[in-house]
C-alpha positions in Angstrom: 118.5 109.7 121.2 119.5 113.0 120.6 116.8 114.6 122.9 117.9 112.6 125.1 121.4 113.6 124.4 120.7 117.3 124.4 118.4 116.9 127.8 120.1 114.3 130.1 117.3 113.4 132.3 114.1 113.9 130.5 111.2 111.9 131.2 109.8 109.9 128.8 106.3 112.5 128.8 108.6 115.3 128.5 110.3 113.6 125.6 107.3 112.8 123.7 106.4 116.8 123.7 109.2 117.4 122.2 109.5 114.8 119.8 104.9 115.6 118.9 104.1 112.0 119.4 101.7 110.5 121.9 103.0 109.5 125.1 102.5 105.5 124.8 103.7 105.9 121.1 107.3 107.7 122.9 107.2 104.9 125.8 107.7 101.7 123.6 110.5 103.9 121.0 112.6 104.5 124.3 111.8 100.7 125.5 113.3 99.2 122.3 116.3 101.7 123.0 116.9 100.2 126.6 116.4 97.0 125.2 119.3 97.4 122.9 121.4 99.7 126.0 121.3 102.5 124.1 119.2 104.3 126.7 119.1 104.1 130.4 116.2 104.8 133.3 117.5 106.2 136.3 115.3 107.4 139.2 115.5 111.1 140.5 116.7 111.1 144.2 114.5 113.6 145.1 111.6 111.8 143.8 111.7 108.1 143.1 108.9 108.1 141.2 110.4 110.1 138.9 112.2 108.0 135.8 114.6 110.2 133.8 116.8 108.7 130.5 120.3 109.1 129.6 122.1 107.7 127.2 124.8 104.9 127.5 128.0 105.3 127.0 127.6 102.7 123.8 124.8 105.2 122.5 127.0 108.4 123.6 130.0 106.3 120.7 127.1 106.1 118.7 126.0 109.7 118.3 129.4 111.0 117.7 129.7 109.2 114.6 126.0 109.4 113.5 124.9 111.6 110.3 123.3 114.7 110.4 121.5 116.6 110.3 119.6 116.0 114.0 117.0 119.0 113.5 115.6 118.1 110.3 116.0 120.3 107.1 112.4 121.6 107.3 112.6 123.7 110.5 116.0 125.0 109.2 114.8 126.0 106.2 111.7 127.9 107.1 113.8 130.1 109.3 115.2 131.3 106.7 112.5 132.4 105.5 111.6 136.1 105.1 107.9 137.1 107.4 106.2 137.2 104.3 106.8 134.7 102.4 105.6 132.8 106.0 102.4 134.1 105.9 101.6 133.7 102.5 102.6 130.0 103.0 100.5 130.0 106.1 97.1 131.8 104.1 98.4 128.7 101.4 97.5 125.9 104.2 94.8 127.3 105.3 93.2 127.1 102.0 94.5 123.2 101.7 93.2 122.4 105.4 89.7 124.3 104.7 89.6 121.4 101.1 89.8 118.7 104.2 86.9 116.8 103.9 87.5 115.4 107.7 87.8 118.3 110.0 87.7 118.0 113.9 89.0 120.6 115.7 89.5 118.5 118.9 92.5 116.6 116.9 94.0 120.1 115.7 97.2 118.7 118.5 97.4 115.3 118.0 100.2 114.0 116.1 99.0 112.5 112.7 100.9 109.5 113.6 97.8 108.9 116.0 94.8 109.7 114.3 
């Protein structure tokens, strides 16, 4: 909800790039939302076969009063980080993802929510 907050409008492919979860996976979150009116589809006027979401004015009370934080601690907290200590934790991954004992670099995108 609060992509959809922060980008009144955005389509529900858009969304799930933003939120780095397949597309189907994205379609049925947002369906249970306008199930419950929390989210709305309203087609573009300059091209109905465009579906954009916005939020409801129930969803918009909701948000106000709903805790933090909405960017997650982990992004936060790696941009505090100084360069170095980034690449050394980078070199550190590499070392765990090379211990993988399944590696296909075709799912190196896909959200692990999908493999």
């Amino acid at each position: 909800m609060q992509e959809v907050a922060n980008t009144p409008g955005i389509g529900v492919s858009e969304l799930a790039d933003k939120l780095s979860i397949h597309q189907s996976t994205c379609s049925q979150l947002v369906e249970k939302l306008v199930v419950r009116k929390l989210i709305d589809k309203v087609r573009s006027k300059e091209d109905q076969r465009r579906v954009g979401l916005r939020l409801t004015e129930e969803a918009s009370k909701l948000m106000k009063t709903a805790p933090g934080p909405t960017e997650g601690i982990l992004p936060e907290a790696l941009s505090t980080l100084p360069t170095a200590t980034i690449q050394a934790l980078d070199a550190s991954l590499e070392k765990v993802i090379e211990l993988l004992q399944i590696r296909d670099d075709k799912l190196a995108e896909k959200p692990l929510s999908d493999l």
